[in-house]
C-alpha positions as CSV (number, residue, x, y, z in Angstrom):
1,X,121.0,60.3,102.8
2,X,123.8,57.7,104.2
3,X,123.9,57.4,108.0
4,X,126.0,59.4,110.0
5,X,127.6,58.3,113.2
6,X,126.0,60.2,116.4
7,X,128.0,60.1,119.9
8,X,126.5,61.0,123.2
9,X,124.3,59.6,125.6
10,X,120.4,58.2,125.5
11,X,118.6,60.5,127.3
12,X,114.8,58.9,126.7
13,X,113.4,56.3,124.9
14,X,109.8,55.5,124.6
15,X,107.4,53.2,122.5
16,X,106.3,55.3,119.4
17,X,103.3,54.6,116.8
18,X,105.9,53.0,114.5
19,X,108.7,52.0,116.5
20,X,110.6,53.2,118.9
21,X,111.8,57.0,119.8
22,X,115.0,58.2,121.2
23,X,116.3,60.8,122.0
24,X,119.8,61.3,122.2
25,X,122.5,63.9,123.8
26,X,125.2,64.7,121.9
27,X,128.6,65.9,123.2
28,X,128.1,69.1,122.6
29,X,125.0,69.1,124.9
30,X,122.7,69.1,121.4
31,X,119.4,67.3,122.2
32,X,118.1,64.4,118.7
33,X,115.3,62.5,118.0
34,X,115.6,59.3,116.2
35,X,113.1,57.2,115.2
36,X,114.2,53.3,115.1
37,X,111.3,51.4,112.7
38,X,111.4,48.5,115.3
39,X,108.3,46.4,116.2
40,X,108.3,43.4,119.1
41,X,107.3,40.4,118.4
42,X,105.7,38.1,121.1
43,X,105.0,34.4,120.7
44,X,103.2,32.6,122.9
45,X,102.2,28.8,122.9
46,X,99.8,27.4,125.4
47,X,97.0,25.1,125.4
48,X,93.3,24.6,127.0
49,X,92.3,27.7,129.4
50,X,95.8,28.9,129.5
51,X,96.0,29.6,126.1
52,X,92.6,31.1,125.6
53,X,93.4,33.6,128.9
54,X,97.1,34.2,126.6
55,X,94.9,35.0,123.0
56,X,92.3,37.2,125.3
57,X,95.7,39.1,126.8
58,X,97.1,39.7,123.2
């Protein structure tokens, strides 16, 4: 199926098991939910006790 434009307003987003979920108010006063496959990344580079306290965080 090819995308289709949406326009409206985010009404909620939240973290999702495999990305992140939105939902979305159209103009029409419809409510969607969208599912966008994203995933953060975090880097983090530290040495000696910092760095073990950072691994034990993550």
């Amino acid at each position: 199926m090819p995308p289709q434009n949406l326009r409206g307003w985010i009404f909620d987003s939240h973290a999702a098991r495999h990305g992140v979920r939105l939902w979305v108010l159209d103009e029409s006063g419809r409510c969607h939910e969208l599912l966008d496959p994203w995933r953060p990344v975090v880097r983090v580079a530290a040495r000696g006790e910092a760095g073990a306290r950072a691994e034990n965080l993550l």
